[in-house]
C-alpha positions in Angstrom: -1.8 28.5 7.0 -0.5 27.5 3.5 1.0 30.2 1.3 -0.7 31.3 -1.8 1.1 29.5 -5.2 0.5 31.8 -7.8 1.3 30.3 -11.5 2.0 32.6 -15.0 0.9 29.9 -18.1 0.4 31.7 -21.4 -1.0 34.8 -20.2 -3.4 33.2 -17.3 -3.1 32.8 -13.5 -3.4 30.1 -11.8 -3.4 29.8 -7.9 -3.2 27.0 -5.0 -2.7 27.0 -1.6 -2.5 23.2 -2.0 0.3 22.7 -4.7 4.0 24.5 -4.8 3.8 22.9 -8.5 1.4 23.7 -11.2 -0.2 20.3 -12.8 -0.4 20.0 -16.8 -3.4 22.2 -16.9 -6.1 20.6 -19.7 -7.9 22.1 -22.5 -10.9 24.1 -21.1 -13.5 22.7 -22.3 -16.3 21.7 -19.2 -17.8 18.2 -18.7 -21.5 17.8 -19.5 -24.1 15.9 -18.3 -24.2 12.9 -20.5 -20.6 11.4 -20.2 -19.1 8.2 -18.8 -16.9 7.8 -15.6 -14.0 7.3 -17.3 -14.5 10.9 -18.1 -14.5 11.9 -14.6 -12.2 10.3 -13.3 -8.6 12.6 -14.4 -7.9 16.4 -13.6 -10.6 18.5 -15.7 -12.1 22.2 -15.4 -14.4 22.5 -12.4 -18.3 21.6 -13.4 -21.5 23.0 -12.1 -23.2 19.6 -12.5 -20.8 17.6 -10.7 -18.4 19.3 -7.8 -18.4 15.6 -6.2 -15.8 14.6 -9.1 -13.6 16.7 -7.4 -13.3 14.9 -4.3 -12.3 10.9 -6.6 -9.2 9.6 -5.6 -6.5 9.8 -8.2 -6.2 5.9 -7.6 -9.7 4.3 -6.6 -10.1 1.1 -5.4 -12.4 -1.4 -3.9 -10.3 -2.9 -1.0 -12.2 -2.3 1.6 -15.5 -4.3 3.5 -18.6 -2.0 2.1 -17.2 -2.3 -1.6 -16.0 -5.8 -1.6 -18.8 -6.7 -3.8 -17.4 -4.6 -6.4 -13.7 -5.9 -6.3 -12.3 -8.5 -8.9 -14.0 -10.2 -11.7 -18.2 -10.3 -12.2 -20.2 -12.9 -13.9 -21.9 -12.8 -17.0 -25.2 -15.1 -17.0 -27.4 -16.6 -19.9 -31.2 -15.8 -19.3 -33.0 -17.4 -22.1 -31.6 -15.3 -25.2 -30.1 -12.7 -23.5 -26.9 -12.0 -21.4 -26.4 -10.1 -18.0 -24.4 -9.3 -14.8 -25.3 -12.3 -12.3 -28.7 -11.9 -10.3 -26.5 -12.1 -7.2 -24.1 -9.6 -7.9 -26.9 -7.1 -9.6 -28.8 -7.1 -6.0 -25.2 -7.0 -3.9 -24.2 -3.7 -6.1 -28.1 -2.3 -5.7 -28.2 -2.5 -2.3 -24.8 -0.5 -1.9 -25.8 1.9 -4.8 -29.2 2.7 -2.8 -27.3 3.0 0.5 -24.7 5.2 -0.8 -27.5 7.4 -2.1 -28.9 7.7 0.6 -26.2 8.6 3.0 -25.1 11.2 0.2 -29.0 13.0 0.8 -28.7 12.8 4.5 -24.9 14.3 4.2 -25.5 17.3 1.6 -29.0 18.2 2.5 -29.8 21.8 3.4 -26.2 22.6 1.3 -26.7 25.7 -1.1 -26.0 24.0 -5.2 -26.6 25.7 -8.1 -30.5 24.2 -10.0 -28.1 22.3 -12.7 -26.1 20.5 -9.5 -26.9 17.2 -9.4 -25.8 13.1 -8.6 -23.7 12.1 -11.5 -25.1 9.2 -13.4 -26.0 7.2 -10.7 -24.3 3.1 -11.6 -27.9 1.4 -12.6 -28.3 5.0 -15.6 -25.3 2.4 -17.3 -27.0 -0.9 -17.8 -25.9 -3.1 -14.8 -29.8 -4.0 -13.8 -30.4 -4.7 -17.7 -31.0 -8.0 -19.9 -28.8 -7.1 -23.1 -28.6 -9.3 -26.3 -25.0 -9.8 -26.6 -22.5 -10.7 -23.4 -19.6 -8.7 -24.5 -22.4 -5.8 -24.0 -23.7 -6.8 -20.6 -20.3 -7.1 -19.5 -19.1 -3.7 -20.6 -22.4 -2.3 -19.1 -21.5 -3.9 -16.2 -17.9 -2.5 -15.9 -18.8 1.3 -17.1 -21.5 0.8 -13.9 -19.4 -0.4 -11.8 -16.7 2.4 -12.2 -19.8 4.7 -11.8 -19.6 3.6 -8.0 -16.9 6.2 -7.4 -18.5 9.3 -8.7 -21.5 8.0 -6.1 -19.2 7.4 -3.0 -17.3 10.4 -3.9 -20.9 12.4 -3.9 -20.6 11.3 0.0 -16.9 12.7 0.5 -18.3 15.9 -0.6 -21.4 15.5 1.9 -18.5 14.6 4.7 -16.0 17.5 3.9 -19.5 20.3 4.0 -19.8 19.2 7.5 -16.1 18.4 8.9 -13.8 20.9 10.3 -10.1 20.4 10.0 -9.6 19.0 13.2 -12.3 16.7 13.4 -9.8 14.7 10.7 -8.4 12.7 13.2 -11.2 12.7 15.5 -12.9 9.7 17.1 -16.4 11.3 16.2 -16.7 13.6 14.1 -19.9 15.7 12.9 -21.1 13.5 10.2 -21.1 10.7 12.1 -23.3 11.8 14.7 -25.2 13.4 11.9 -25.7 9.5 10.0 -26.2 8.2 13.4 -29.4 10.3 14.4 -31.0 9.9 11.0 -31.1 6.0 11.5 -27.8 4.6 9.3 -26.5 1.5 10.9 -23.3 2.1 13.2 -21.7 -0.8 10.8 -22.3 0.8 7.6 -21.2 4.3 9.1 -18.1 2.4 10.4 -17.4 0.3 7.1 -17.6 3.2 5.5 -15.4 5.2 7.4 -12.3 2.8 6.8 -12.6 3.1 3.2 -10.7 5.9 1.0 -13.6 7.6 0.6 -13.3 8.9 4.5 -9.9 9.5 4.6 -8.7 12.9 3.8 -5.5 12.6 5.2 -4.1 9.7 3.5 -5.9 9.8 0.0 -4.8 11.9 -3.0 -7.7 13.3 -5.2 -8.1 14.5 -8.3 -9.2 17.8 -7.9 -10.0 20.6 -10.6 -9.5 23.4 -11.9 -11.9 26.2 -11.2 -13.1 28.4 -13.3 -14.4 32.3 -11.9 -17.8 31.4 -13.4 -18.3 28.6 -11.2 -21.4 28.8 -9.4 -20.3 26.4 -6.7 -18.1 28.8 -4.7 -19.2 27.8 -1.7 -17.6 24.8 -1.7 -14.3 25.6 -1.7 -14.2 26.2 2.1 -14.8 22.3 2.2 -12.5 21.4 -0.1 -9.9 22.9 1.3 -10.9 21.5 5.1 -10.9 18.4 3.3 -7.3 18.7 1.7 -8.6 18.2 -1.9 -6.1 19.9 -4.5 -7.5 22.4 -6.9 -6.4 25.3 -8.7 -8.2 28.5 -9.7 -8.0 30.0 -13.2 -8.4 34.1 -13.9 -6.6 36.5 -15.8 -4.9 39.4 -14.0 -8.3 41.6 -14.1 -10.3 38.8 -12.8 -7.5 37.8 -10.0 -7.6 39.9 -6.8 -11.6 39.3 -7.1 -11.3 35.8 -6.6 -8.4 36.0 -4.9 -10.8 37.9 -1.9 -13.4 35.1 -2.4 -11.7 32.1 -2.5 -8.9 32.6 0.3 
């Protein structure tokens, strides 16, 4: 079992059974529901409308079969007088926003979340399926959309870590496949998905976050920490052996 970290920073503790070193820790100020990707995407204080940003990778990517439709450059089409992201590509990035959805409600259903818990904004909310009177628009809708993608997939880490244990890392089949397998998914899109970084909790770095004592997700730090993700926990030294007795 790890050792606890314990951190002093201007008056405040940190802790980590994860990290030996304490990450620039930023202001505290918590993410709310209208913001873009980009904003979810770097280590922030821990949210109760998102815990899935907790589980991005520090480096996404789209190298991998299920989100090849999202890697390299897009088109930009001319319909009559207004611009938009090719009808091809809007119906390849659909599909895979629909299926990700969907494997993310099959994954984290019956999970306890706080009432204000919910998908981040999913990649059509940013204007990828949308006509738009300029191109320089459609194409920047159709890059803040597509970055939207791993907030989505990452929504489906989270569903994975609730039902993984820590030695089913490694393991041939592990719980949420069988889980993805009896509620119909295809055994191609469960194994495509499996071979991308969104699967892989051994090999892929994460953001993480900083949690704050009046989180009202607690009870998913158990997976997180299954999962390997890296977070910290914020209290001062009245608030610190009480979460010190919840959270390890």
């Amino acid at each position: 079992m790890n050792s606890l970290h314990v951190f002093h920073e201007n008056g405040h503790i940190f802790t980590s059974k994860v990290s030996s070193i304490l990450p620039p820790i930023p202001p505290l100020q918590f993410l709310g529901q209208d913001c873009l990707p980009s904003q979810a995407q770097e280590l922030r204080w821990a949210t109760n409308f998102y815990p899935q940003i907790t589980f991005v990778p520090s480096r996404p990517n789209f190298n991998s079969t299920l989100f090849r439709c999202l890697a390299g450059s897009f088109a930009i089409e001319q319909v009559g007088s207004k611009w938009q992201l090719h009808c091809d590509t809007q119906e390849s990035w659909y599909r895979l926003e629909l299926s990700l959805k969907s494997m993310a409600n099959i994954l984290v259903s019956g999970t306890f979340f706080p009432l204000e818990c919910s998908f981040f904004p999913l990649p059509s909310s940013f204007g990828y399926m949308r006509q738009h009177t300029m191109s320089r628009i459609a194409k920047r809708c159709a890059t803040t959309s597509r970055s939207a993608f791993v907030q989505l997939a990452a929504m489906c880490s989270l569903g994975i870590a609730i039902h993984i244990a820590e030695w089913e890392l490694n393991s041939p089949n592990p719980k949420w496949i069988t889980l993805l397998t009896e509620q119909g998914v295809h055994p191609v899109w469960i194994d495509n998905f499996r071979n991308t970084q969104y699967a892989d909790f051994l090999n892929t770095e994460r953001v993480g976050s900083i949690i704050h004592p009046e989180c009202r997700w607690l009870n998913l730090i158990p997976a997180m920490r299954r999962a390997k993700v890296p977070f910290g926990v914020y209290g001062t030294k009245e608030t610190w052996k009480h979460m010190q007795k919840i959270l390890w």
